[in-house]
N, C-alpha and C positions, 0 to 999 in steps of 0.2 A: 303254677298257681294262677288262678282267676281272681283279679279285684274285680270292683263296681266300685265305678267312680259317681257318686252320692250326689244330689241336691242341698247344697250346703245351705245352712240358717245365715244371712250376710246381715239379719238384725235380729231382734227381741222380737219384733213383731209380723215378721216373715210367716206366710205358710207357702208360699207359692213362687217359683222362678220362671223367669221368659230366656232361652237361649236365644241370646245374639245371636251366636255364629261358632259354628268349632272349626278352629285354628288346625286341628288334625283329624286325616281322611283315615278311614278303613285299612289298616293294614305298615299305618306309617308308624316309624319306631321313637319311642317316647322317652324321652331322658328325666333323669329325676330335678325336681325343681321346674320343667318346660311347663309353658301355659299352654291348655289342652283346649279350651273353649272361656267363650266369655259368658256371662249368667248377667239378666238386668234384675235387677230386686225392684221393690217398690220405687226407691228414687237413685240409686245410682248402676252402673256399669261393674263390676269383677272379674278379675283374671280367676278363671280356677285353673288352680299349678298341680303336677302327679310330683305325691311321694316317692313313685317307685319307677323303677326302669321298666318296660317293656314294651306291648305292639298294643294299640287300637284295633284289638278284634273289631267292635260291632260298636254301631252308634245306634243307643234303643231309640232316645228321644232327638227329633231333629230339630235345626235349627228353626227358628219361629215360633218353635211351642211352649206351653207351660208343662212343671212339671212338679209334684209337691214338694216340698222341703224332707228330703232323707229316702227318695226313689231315685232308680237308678236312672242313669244320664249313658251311661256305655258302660263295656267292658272293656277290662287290659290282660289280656294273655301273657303272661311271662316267657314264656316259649313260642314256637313257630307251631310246635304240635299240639298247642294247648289253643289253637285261634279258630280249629271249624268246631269244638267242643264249646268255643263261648260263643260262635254265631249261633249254634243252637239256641242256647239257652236265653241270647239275646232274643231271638223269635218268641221263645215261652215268656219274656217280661214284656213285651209287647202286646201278647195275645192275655196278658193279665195274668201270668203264671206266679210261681215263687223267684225267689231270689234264688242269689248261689245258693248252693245245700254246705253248712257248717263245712261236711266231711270233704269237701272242695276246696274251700276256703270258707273264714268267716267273713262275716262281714264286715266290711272295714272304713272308715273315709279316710280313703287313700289321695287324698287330694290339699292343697290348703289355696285359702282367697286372699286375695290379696286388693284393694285399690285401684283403679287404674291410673290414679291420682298418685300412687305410688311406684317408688319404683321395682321393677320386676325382679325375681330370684336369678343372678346369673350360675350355669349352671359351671363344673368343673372343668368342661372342655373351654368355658373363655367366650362364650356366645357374645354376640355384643346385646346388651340390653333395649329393648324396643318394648313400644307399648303393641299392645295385640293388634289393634285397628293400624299401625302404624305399616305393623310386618305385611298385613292384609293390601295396603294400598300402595307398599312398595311392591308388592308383587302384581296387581292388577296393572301398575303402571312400567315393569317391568325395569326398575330401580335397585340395586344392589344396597343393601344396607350397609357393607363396607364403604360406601363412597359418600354417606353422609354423616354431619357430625351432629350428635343429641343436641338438642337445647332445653330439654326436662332435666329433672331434677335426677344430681347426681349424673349428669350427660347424657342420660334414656335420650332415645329418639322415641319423639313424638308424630304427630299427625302432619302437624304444620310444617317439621322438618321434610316430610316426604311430599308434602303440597309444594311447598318454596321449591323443591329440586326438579318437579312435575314442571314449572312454571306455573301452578293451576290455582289462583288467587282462593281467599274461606271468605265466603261474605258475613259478612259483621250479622249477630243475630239480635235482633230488637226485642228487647224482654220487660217486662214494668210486673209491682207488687199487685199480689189479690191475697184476698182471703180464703175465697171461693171461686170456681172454674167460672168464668164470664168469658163472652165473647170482647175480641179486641176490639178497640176505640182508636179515634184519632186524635192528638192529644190537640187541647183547643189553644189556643196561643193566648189565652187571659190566665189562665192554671198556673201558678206558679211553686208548688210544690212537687219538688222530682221525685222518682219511684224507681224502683229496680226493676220492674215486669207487668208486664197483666198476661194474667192465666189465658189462652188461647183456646179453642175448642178444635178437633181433628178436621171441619172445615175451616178453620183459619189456614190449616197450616198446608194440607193435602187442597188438589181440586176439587171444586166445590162435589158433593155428595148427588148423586140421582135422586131427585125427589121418590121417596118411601126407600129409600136404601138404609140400610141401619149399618152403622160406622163400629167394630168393635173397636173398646178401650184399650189403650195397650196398658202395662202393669203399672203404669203409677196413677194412669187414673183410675187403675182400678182400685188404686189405695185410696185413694182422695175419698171415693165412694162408701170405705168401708170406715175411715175417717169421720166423714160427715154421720152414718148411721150412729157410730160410737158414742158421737153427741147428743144427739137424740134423748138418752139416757141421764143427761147432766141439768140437774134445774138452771137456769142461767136469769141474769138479768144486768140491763144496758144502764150505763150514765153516759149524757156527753155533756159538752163542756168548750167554749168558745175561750181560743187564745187570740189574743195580740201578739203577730208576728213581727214588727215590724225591727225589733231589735236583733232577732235570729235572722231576718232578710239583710241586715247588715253586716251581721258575720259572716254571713254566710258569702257576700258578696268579698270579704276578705280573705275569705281563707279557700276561694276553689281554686283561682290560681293557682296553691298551693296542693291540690291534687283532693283536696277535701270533699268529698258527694251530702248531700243533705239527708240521705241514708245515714248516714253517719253522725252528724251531727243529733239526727232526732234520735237515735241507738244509746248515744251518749247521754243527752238531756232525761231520758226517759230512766236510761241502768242508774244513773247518779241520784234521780227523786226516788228510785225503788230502794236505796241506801237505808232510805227512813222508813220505806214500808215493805217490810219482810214479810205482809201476807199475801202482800200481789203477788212475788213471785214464788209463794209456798203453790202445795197440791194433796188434793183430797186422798187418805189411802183409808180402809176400811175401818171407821169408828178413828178418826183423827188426822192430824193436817202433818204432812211434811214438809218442814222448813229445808227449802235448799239452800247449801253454803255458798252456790255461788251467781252471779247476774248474768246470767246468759244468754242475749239478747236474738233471739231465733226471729226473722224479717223475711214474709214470702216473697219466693222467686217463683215466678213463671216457667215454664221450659217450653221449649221452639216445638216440641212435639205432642204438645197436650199435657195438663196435670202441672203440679206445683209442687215445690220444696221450698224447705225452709235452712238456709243457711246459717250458720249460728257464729255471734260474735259472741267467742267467751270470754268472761271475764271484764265486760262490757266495763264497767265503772271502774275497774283497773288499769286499763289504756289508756292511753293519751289519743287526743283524739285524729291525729296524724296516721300513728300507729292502726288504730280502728281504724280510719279509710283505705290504707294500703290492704289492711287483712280481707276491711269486704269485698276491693276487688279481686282481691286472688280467690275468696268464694264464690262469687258471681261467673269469674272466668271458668273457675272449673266448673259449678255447677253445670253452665252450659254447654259441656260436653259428660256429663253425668260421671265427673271425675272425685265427686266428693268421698270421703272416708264416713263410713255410719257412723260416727261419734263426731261430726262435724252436721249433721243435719237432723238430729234425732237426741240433743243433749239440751234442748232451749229451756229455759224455767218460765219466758215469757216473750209472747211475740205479737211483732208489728208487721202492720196492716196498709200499705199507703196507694192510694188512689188517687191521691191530690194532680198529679201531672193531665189526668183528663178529664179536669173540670168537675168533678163528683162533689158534689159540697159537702156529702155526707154518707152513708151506710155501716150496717153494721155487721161485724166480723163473728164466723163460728167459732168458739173454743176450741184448740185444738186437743184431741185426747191427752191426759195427764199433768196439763197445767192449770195454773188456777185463774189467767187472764189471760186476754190478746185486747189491741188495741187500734181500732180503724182510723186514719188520719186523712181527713178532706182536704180538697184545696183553698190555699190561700186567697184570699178576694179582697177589694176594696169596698170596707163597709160605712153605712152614715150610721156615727154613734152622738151619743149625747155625752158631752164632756163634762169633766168634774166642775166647769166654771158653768154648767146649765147651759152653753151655745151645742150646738152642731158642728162636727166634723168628721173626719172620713178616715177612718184606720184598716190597715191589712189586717184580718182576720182568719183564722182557720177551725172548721170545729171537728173534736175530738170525739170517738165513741169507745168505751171502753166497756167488753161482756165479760162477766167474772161468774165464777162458778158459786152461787150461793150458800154451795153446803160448808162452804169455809169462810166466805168473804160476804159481808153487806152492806149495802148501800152507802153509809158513813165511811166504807175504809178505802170505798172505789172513790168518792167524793173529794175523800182528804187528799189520794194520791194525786188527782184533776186537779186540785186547786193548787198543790206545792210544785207540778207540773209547769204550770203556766205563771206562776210566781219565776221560776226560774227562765222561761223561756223570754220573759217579760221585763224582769230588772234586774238578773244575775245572770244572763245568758255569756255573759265574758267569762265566766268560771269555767264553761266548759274547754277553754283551750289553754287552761293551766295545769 
């Protein structure tokens, strides 16, 4: 029997996948559970694993291309004599033919995805567990998997385990928040609110581009793209709103010691004011608003290679704010090897925006499709204000932009949220580390 191994859906809003790279060549023989190729979706990485035992007749689609969500990626011949019958037919899905014919086989997705943030299916012979990229760079470096020991999850050997053995150092990747794709900046040393990323553009990250050369996107910017159009469609409108930081510069000054990032902190102060205002983070659904049951605070991240994600701390006002700093870096870290799970980047009910680390005093943030806020944060500065005794003096200040989607939210209930915002950030900011 002939499978086709499928372009699988890795979200809700998938139409389209980019092959990494396939893990197996023409001919090589495939055990059930083994990862066969890896698939990039809009923002992460996936192992696709075979259901069934057999040979990699024909690889239709190669790696580097797109391909739609539910077309064929290859064939697996079950037999030895059933493998120039699927090169055929691989040539007919190339050249834009049919699929298998029923009376062959039906069709099937013989495949399952998995993570790469997860760990791998080990199959029944006792395989040792490796992530795909892993097995890929122990072999290029000609490293034996039996000779090193996992340090992923559940003992998977990872990337780094096969770097470290290479001797071959990972350079640290430098990432800060956007809302939208902008070129990088250098951050100014007066800025004083940190950021997770700034969105980079394919000449940030590749040598610079031939003047008139047109750079294609690779697939998550080409989400970003379809992202932004999606908005388009949504009436929106802005508040902002100037805090006094100076009492959050001093928690804050206490508790990074303690591993704390100011990501965190403003993740917290923000999920706790949404307590009170369950329209911020409701969302428009056809003729009425749906209230989500839970705070889940989705904060763009950059990635090293163009386009953005958004990482999600769930359950935001339920953490301790300890607990919140260790989870965003473990999203941060994986993100930036596109190791997130799609229920970890694609579940936010509301998300921040921070630009503060490069001097930005201000901007404002697109909605992301299907929520009903996001919220741009500038940086902190030293301002002359007029004090409540009528003198002059000089306060750390930051100003807030918040776009809400008007067909659910107006003006008064973006207002109330700004004002109870900075009420906390300003004379109850200790609450958050209780």
């Amino acid at each position: 029997m002939i499978h086709e191994i499928f372009m699988p859906a890795l979200s809700s809003t998938m139409t389209e996948g980019k092959i990494t790279s396939w893990l197996k060549s023409p001919g090589d023989k495939i055990e059930k559970g083994e990862t066969v190729l890896i698939v990039e979706s809009d923002k992460a990485d996936m192992d696709v694993e075979s259901f069934n035992e057999g040979i990699l007749a024909a690889i239709v689609v190669p790696a580097g291309e797109t391909a739609d969500v539910g077309s064929a990626l290859g064939l697996l011949a079950e037999t030895e004599a059933e493998v120039e019958e699927a090169k055929q037919r691989a040539i007919a899905l190339s050249n834009g033919g049919d699929a298998v014919p029923a009376a062959v086989a039906p069709p099937s997705f013989d495949i399952t995805v998995t993570s790469t943030a997860q760990p791998a299916v080990a199959a029944p012979s006792g395989r040792l567990v490796a992530s795909p990229r892993a097995k890929k760079l122990a072999k290029d470096f000609g490293i034996s998997l039996e000779s090193l020991v996992g340090s992923g999850p559940h003992g998977r050997i990872v990337t780094e385990d096969v770097e470290a053995a290479a001797g071959k150092a990972k350079a640290p990747v430098a990432m800060a928040a956007a809302a939208t794709p902008i070129a990088t900046a250098v951050a100014p040393a007066a800025a004083k609110t940190p950021v997770s990323a700034v969105a980079k553009s394919p000449a940030a990250i590749a040598s610079p581009p031939t003047p008139g050369q047109v750079v294609k996107m690779n697939t998550m910017q080409t989400a970003v793209v379809k992202n932004m159009m999606v908005s388009l469609d949504v009436p929106v409108f802005r508040v902002s709103y100037t805090i006094t930081t100076e009492a959050l510069d001093k928690l804050y000054r206490q508790v990074k010691p303690k591993g704390v990032t100011m990501s965190a902190l403003l993740a917290k102060a923000i999920a706790m004011t949404l307590q009170k205002h369950p329209l911020l983070y409701a969302s428009y659904v056809e003729n009425g608003i749906h209230y989500n049951g839970d705070i889940n605070i989705a904060v763009a991240v950059a990635m090293p290679d163009g386009g953005l994600i958004t990482p999600v701390l769930k359950k935001a006002d339920q953490q301790d704010l300890y607990s919140l700093s260790r989870s965003w870096k473990d999203l941060v870290d994986r993100a930036r090897t596109k190791q997130l799970a799609p229920d970890e980047y694609n579940t936010g009910t509301f998300t921040i925006s921070n630009l503060g680390m490069f001097g930005v005093d201000s901007f404002d943030a697109i909605l992301p499709p299907g929520q009903g806020s996001i919220i741009a944060i500038g940086a902190t500065r030293p301002t002359v204000v007029a004090t409540a005794d009528g003198m002059m003096g000089v306060r750390q200040q930051m100003t807030v932009n918040i776009t809400c989607d008007h067909r659910i939210i107006y003006g008064a209930d973006a207002a109330s949220f700004l004002k109870d915002l900075a009420k906390l950030i300003e004379t109850d900011v200790q609450s958050l580390t209780l």
